[in-house]
N, CA, C and O atoms as a GROMACS GRO file, in nm:
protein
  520
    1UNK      N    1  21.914 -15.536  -4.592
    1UNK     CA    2  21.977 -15.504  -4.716
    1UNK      C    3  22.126 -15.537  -4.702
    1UNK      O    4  22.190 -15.482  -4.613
    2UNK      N    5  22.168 -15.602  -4.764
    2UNK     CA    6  22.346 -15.662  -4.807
    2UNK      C    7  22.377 -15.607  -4.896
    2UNK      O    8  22.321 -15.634  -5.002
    3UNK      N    9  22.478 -15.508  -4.892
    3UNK     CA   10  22.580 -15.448  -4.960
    3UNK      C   11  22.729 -15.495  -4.981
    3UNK      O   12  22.771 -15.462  -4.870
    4UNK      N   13  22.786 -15.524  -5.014
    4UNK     CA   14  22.937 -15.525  -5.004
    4UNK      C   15  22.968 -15.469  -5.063
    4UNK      O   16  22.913 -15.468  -5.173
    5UNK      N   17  23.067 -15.388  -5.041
    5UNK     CA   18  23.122 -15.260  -5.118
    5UNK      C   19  23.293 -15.268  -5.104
    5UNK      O   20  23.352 -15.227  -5.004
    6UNK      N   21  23.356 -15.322  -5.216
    6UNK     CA   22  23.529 -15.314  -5.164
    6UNK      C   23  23.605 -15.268  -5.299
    6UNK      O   24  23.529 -15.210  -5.376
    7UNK      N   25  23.716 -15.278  -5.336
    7UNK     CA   26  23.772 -15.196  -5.417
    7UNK      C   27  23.819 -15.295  -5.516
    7UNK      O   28  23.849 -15.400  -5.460
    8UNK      N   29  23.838 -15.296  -5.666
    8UNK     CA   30  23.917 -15.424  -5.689
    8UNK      C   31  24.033 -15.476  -5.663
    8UNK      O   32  24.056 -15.597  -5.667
    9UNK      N   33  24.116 -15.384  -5.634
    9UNK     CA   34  24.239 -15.448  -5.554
    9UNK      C   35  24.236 -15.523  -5.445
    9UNK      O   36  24.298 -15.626  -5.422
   10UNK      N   37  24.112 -15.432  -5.342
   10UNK     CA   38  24.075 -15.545  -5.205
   10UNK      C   39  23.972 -15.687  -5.228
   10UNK      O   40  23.931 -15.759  -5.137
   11UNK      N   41  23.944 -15.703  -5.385
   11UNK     CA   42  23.902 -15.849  -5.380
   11UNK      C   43  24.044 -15.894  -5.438
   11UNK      O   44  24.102 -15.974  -5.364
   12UNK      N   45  24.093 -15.868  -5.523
   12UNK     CA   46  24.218 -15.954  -5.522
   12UNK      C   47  24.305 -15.982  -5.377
   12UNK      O   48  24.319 -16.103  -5.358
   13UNK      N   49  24.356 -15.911  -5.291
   13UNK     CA   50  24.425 -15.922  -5.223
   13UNK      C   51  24.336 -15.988  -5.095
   13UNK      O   52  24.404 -16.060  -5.023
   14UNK      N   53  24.211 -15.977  -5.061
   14UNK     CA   54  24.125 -16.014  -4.934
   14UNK      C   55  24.093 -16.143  -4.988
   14UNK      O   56  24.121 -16.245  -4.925
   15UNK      N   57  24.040 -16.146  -5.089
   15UNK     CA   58  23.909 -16.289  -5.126
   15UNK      C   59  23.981 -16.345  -5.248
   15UNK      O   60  23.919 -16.428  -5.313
   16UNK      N   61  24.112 -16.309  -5.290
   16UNK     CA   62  24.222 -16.414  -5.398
   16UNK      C   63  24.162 -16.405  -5.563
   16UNK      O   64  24.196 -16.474  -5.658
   17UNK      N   65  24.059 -16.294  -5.560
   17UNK     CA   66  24.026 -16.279  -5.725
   17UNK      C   67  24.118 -16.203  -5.828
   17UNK      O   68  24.131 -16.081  -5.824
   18UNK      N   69  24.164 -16.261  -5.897
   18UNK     CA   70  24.275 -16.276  -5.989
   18UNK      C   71  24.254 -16.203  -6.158
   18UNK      O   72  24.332 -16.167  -6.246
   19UNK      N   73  24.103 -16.206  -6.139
   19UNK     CA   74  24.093 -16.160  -6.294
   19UNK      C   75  24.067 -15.980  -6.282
   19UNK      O   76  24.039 -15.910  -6.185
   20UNK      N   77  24.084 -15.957  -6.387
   20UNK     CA   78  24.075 -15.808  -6.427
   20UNK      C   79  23.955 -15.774  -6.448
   20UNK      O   80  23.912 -15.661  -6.429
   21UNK      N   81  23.882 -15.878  -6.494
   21UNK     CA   82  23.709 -15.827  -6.523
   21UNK      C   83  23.664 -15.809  -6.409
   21UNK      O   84  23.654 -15.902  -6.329
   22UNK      N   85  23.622 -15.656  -6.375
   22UNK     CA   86  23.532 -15.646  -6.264
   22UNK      C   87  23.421 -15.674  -6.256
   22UNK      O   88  23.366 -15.666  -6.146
   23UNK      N   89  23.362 -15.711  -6.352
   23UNK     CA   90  23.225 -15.762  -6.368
   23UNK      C   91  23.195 -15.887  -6.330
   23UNK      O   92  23.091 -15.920  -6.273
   24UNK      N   93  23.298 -15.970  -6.366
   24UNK     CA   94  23.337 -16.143  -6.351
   24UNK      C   95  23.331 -16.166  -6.164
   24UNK      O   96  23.276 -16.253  -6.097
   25UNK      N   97  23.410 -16.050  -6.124
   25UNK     CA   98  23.444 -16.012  -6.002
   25UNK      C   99  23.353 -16.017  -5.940
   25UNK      O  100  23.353 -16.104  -5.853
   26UNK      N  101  23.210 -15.912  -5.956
   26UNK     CA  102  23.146 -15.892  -5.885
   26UNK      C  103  23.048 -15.996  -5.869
   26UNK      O  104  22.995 -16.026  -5.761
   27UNK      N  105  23.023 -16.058  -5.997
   27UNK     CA  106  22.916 -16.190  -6.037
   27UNK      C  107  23.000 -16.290  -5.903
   27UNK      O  108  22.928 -16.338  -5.816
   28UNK      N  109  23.124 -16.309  -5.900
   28UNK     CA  110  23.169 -16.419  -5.788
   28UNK      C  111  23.173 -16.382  -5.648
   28UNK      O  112  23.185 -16.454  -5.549
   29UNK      N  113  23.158 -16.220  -5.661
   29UNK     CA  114  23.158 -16.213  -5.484
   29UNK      C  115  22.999 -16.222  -5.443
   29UNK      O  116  22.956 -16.247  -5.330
   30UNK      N  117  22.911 -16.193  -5.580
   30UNK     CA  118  22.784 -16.192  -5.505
   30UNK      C  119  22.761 -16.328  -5.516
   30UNK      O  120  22.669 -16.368  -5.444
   31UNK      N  121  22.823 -16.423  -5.592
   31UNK     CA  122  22.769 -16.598  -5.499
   31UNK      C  123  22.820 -16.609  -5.409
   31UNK      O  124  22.742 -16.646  -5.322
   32UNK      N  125  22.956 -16.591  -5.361
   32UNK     CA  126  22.974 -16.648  -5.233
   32UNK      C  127  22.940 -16.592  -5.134
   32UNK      O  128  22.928 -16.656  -5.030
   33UNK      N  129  22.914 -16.448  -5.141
   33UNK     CA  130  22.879 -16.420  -5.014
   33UNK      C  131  22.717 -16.398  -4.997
   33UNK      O  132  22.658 -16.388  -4.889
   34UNK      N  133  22.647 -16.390  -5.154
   34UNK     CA  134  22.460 -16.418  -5.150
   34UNK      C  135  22.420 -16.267  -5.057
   34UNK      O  136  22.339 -16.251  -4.965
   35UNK      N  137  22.516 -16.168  -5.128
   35UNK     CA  138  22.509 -16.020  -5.094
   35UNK      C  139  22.339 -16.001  -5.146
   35UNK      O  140  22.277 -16.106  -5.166
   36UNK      N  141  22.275 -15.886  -5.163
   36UNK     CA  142  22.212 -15.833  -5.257
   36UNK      C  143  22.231 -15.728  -5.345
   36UNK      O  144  22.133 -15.700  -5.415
   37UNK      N  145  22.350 -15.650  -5.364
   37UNK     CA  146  22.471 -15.598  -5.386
   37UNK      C  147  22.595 -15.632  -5.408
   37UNK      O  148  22.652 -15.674  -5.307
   38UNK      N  149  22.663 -15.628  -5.511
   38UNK     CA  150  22.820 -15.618  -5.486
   38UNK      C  151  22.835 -15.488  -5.563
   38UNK      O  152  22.773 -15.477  -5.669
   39UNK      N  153  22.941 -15.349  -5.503
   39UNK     CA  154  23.005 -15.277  -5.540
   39UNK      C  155  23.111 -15.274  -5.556
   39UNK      O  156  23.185 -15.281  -5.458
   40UNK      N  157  23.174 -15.259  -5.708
   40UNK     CA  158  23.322 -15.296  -5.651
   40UNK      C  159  23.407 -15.126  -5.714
   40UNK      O  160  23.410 -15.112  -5.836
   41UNK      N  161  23.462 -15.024  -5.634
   41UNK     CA  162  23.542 -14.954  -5.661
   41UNK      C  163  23.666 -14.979  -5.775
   41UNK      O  164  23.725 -15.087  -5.779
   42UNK      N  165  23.701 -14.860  -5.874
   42UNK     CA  166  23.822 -14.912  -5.957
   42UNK      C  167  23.883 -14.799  -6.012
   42UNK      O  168  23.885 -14.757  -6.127
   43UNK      N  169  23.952 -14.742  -5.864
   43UNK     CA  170  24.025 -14.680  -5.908
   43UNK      C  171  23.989 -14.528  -5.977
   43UNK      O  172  23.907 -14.443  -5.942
   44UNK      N  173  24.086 -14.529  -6.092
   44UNK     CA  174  24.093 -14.417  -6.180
   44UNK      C  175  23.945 -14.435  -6.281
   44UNK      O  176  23.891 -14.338  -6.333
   45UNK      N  177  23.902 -14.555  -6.296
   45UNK     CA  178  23.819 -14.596  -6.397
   45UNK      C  179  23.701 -14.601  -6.330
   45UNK      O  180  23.620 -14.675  -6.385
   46UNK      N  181  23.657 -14.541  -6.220
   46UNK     CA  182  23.520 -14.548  -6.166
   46UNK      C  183  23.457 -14.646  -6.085
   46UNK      O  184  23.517 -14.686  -5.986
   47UNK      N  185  23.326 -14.697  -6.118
   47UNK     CA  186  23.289 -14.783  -6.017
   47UNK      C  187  23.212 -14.904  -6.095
   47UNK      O  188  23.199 -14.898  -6.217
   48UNK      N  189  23.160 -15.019  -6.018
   48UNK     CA  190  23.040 -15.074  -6.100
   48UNK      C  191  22.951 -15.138  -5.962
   48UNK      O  192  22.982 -15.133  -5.843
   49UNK      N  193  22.868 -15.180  -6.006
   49UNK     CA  194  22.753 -15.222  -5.907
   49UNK      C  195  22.696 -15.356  -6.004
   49UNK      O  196  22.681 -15.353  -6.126
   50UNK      N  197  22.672 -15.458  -5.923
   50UNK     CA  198  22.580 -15.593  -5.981
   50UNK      C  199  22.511 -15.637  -5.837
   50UNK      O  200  22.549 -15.643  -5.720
   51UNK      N  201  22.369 -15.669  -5.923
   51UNK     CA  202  22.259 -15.749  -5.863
   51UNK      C  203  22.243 -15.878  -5.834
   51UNK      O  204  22.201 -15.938  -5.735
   52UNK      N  205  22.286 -15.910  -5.938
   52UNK     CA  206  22.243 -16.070  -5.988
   52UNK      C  207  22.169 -16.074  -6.126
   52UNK      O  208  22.183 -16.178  -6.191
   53UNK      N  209  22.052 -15.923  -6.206
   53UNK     CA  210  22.058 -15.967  -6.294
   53UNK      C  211  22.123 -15.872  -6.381
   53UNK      O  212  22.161 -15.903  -6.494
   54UNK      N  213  22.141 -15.730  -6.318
   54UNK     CA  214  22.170 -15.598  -6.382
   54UNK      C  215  22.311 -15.558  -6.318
   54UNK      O  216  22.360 -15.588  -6.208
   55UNK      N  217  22.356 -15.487  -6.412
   55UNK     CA  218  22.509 -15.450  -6.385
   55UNK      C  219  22.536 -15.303  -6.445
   55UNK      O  220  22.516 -15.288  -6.565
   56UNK      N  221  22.590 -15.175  -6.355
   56UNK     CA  222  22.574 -15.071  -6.379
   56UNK      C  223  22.700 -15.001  -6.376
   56UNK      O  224  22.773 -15.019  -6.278
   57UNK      N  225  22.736 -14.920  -6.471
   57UNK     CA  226  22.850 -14.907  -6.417
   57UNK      C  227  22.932 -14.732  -6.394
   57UNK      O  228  22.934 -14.683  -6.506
   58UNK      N  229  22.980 -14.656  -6.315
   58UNK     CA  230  22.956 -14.508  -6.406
   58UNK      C  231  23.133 -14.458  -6.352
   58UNK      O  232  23.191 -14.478  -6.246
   59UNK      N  233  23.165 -14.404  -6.446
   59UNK     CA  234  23.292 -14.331  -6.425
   59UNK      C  235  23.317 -14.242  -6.351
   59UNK      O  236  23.242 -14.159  -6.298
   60UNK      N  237  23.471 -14.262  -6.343
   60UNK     CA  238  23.518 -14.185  -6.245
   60UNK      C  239  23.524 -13.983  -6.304
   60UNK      O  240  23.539 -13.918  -6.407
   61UNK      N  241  23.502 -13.961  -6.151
   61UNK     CA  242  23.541 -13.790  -6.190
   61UNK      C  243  23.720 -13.729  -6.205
   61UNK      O  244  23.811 -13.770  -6.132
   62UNK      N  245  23.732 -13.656  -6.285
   62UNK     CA  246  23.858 -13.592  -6.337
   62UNK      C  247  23.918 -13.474  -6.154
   62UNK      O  248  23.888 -13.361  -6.117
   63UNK      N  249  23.985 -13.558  -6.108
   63UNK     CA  250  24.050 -13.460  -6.030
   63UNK      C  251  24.173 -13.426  -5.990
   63UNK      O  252  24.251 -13.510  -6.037
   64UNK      N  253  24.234 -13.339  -5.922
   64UNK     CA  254  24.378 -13.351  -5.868
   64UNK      C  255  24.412 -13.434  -5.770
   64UNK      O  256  24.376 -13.366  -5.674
   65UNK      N  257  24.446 -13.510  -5.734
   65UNK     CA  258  24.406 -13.584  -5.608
   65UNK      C  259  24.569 -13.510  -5.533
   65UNK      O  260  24.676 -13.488  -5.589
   66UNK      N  261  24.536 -13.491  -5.420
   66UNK     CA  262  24.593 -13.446  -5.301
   66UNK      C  263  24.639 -13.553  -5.235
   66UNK      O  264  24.755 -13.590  -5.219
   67UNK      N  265  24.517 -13.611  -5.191
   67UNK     CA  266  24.512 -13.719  -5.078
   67UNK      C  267  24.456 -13.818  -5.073
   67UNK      O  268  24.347 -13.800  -5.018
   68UNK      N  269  24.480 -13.981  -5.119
   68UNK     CA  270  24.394 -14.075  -5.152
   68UNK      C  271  24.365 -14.126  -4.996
   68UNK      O  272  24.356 -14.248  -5.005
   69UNK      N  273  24.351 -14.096  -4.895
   69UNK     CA  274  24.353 -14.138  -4.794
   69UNK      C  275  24.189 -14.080  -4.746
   69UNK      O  276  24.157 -13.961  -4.738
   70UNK      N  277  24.106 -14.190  -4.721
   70UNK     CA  278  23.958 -14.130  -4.673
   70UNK      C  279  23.823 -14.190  -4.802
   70UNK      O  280  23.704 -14.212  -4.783
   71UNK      N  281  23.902 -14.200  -4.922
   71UNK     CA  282  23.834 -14.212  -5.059
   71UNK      C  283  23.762 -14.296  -5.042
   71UNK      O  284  23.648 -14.260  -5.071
   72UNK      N  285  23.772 -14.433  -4.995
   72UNK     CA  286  23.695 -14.530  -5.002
   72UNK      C  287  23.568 -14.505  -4.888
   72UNK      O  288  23.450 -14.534  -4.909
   73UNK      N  289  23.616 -14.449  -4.772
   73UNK     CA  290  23.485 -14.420  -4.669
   73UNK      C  291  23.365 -14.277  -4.742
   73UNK      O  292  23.244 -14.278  -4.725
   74UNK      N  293  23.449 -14.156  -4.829
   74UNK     CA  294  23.386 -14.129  -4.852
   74UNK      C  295  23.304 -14.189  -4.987
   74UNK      O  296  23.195 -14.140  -5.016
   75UNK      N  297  23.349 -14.274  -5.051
   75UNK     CA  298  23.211 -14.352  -5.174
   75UNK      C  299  23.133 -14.397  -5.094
   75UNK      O  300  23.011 -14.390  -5.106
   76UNK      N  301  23.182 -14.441  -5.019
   76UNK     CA  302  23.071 -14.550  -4.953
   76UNK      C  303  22.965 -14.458  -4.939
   76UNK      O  304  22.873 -14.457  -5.020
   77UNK      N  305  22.971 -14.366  -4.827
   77UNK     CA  306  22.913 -14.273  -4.777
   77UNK      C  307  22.822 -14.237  -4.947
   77UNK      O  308  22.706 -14.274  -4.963
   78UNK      N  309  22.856 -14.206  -4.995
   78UNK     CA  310  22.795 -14.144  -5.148
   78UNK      C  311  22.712 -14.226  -5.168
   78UNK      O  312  22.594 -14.188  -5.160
   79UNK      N  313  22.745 -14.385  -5.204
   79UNK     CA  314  22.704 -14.438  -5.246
   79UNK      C  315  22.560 -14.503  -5.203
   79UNK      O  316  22.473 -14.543  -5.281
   80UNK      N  317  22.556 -14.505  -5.038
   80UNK     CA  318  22.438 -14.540  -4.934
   80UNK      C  319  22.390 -14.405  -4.962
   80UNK      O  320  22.284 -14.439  -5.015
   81UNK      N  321  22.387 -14.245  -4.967
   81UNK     CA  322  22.284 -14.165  -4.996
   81UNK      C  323  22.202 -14.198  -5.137
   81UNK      O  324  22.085 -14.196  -5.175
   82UNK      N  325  22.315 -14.224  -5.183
   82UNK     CA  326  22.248 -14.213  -5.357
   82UNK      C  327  22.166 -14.340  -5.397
   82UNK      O  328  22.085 -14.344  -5.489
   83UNK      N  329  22.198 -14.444  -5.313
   83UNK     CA  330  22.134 -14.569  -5.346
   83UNK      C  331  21.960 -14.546  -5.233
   83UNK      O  332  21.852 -14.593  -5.270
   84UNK      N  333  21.973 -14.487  -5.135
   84UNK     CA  334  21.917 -14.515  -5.079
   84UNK      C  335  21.751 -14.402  -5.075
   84UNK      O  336  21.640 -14.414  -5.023
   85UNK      N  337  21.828 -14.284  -5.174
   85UNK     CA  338  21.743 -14.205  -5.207
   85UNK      C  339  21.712 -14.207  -5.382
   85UNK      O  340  21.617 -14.135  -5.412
   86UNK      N  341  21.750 -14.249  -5.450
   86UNK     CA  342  21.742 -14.319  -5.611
   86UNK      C  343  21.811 -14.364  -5.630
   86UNK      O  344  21.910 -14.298  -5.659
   87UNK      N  345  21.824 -14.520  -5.634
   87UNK     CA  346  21.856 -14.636  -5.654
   87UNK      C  347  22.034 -14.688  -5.708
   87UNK      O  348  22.110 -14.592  -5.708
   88UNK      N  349  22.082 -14.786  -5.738
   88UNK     CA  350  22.170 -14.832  -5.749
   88UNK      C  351  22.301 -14.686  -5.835
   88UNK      O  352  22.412 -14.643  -5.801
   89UNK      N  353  22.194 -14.653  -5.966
   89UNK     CA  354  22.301 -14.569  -6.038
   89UNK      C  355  22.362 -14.429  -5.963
   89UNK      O  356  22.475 -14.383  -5.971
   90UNK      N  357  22.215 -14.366  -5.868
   90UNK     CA  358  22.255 -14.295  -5.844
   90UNK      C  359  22.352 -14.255  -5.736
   90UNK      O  360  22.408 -14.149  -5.710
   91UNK      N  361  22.353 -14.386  -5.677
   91UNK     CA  362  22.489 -14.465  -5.552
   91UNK      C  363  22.627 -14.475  -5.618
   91UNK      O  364  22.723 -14.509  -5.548
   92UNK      N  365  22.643 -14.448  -5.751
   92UNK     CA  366  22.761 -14.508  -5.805
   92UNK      C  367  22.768 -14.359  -5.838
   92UNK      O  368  22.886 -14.334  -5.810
   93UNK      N  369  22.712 -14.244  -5.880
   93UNK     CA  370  22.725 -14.156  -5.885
   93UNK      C  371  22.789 -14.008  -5.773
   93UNK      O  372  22.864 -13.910  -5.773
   94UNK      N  373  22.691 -14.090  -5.687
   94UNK     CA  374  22.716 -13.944  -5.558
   94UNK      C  375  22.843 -14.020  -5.519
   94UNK      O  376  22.943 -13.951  -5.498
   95UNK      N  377  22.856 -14.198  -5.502
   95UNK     CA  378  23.003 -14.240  -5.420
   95UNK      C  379  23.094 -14.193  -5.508
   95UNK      O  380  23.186 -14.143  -5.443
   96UNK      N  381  23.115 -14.183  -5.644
   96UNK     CA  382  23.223 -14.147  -5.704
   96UNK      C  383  23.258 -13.990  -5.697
   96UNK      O  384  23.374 -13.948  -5.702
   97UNK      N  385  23.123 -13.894  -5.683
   97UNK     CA  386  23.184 -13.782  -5.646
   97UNK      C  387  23.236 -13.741  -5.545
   97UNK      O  388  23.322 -13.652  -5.538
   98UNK      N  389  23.159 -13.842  -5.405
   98UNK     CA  390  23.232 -13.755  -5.261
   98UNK      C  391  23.400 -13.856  -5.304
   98UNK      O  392  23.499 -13.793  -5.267
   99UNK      N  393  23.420 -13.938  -5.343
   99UNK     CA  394  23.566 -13.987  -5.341
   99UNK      C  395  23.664 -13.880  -5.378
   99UNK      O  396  23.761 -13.836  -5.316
  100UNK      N  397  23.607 -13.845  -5.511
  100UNK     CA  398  23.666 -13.788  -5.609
  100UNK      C  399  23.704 -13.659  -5.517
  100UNK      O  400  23.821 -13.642  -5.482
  101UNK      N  401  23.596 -13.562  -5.477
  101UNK     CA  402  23.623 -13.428  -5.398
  101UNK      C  403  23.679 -13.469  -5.281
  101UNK      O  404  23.731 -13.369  -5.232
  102UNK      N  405  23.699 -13.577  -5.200
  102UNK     CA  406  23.759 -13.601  -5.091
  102UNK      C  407  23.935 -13.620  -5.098
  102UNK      O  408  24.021 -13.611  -5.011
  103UNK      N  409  23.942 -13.649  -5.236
  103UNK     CA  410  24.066 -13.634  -5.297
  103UNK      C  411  24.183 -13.515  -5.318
  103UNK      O  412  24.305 -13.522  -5.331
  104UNK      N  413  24.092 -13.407  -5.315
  104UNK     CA  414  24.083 -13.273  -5.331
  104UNK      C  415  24.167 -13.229  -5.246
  104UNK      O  416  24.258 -13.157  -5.287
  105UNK      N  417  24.158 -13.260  -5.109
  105UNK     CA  418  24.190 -13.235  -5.011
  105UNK      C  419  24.298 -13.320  -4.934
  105UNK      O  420  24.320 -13.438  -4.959
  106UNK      N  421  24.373 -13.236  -4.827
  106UNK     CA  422  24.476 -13.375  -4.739
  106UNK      C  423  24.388 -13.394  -4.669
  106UNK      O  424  24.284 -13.328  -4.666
  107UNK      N  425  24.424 -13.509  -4.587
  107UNK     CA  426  24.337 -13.558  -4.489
  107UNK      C  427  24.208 -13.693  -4.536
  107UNK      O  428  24.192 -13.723  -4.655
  108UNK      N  429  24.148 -13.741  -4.454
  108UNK     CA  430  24.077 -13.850  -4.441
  108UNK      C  431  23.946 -13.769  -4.415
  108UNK      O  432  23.860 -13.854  -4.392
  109UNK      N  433  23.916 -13.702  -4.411
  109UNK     CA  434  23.798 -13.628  -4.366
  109UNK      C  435  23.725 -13.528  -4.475
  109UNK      O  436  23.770 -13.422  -4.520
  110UNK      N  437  23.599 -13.593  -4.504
  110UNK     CA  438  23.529 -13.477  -4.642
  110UNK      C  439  23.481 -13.404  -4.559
  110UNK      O  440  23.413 -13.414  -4.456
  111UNK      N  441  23.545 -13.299  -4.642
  111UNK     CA  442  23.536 -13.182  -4.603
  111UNK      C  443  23.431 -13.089  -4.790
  111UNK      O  444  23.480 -13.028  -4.885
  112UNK      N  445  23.295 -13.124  -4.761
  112UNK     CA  446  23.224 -13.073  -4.818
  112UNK      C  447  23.070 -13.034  -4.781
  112UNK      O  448  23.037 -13.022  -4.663
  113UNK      N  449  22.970 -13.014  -4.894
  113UNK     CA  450  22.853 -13.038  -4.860
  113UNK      C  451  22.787 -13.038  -4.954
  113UNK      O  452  22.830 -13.012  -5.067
  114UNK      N  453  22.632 -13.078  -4.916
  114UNK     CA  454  22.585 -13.189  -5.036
  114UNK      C  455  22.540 -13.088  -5.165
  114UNK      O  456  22.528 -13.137  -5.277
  115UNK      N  457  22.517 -12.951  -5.143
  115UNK     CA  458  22.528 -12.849  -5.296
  115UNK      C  459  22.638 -12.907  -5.360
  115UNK      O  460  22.620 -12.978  -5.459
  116UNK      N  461  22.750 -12.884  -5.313
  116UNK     CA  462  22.882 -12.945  -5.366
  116UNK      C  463  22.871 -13.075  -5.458
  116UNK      O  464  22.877 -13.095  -5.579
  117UNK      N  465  22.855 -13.149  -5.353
  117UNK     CA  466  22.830 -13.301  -5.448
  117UNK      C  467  22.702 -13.272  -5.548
  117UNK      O  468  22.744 -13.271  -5.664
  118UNK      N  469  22.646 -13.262  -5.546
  118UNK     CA  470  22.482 -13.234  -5.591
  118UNK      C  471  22.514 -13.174  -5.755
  118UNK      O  472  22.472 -13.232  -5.855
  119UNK      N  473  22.600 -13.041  -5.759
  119UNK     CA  474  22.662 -12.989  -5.847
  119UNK      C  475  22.717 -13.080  -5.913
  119UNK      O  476  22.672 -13.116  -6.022
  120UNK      N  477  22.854 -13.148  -5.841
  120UNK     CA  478  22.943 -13.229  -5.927
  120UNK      C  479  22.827 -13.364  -6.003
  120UNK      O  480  22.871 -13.406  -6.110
  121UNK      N  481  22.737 -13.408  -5.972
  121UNK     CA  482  22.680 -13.509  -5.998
  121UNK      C  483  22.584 -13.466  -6.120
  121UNK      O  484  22.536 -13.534  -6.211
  122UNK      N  485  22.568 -13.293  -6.083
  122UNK     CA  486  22.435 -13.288  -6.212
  122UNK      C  487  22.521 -13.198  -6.348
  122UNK      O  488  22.474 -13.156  -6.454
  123UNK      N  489  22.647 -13.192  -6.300
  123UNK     CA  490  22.744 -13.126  -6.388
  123UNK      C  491  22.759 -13.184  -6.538
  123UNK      O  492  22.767 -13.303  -6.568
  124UNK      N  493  22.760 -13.085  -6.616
  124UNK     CA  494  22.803 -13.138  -6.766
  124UNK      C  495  22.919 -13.216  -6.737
  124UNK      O  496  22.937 -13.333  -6.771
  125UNK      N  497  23.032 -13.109  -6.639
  125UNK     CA  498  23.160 -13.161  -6.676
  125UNK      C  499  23.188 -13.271  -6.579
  125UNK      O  500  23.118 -13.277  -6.478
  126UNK      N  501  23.294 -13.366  -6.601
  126UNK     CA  502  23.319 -13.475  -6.500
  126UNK      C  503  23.424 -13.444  -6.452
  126UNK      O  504  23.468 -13.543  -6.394
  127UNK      N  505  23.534 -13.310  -6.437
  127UNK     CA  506  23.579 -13.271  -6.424
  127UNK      C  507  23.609 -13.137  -6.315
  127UNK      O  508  23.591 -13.020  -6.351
  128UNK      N  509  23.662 -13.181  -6.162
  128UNK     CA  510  23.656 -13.100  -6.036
  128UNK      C  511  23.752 -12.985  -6.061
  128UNK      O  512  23.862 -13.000  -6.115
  129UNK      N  513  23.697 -12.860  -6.014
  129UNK     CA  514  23.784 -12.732  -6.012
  129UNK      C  515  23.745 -12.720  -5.851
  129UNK      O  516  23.633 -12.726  -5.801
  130UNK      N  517  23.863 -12.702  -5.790
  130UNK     CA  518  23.807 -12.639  -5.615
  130UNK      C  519  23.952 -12.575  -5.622
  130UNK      O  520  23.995 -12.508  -5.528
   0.00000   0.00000   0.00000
């Protein structure tokens, strides 16, 4: 299984992609690199995921952020449970919440557990109180 998972800033700045459409984005990283996946992180605005024929995309959670330092290891992390136990959306889901709650906190290290995420993911609100 081929994943690539990077942020849109790190395809502009790593692999020279220039446009703002993350979608455009992801359609060009999955030819050149013939992923079976591209994820691309964005920020304040959530995440998206493309296949080749489907493209998914789900927003970001409302938090204080403390500490952006750790965010990207913890989506990932989210994103391989959630993909790997119900499929693509629900990878874009759990990665955006452990980011989001990893934010929460100083440090590089989530400091949670999966009730936690589990909650934030089946929550009305998109919006973290800790």
């Amino acid at each position: 299984m081929d994943i690539l998972i990077c942020s849109l800033n790190d395809a502009a700045t790593v692999f020279g992609h220039k446009s703002e459409d993350a979608e455009e984005i992801a359609k060009d990283l999955l030819n050149q690199f013939q992923n079976r996946i591209v994820v691309l992180t964005l920020a304040d605005r959530g995440a998206l995921a493309y296949d080749g024929r489907n493209s998914w995309c789900q927003d970001a959670y409302q938090d204080t952020s403390v500490d952006r330092i750790g965010r990207g290891y913890s989506f990932s992390a989210g994103f391989l449970y959630g993909y790997l136990t119900d499929r693509v959306q629900a990878g874009l889901k759990y990665g955006n919440a452990m980011a989001a709650l990893n934010q929460t906190i100083k440090g590089d290290f989530f400091w949670g557990d999966k009730e936690e995420v589990d909650r934030l993911v089946a929550g009305s609100s998109k919006k973290i109180d800790r």
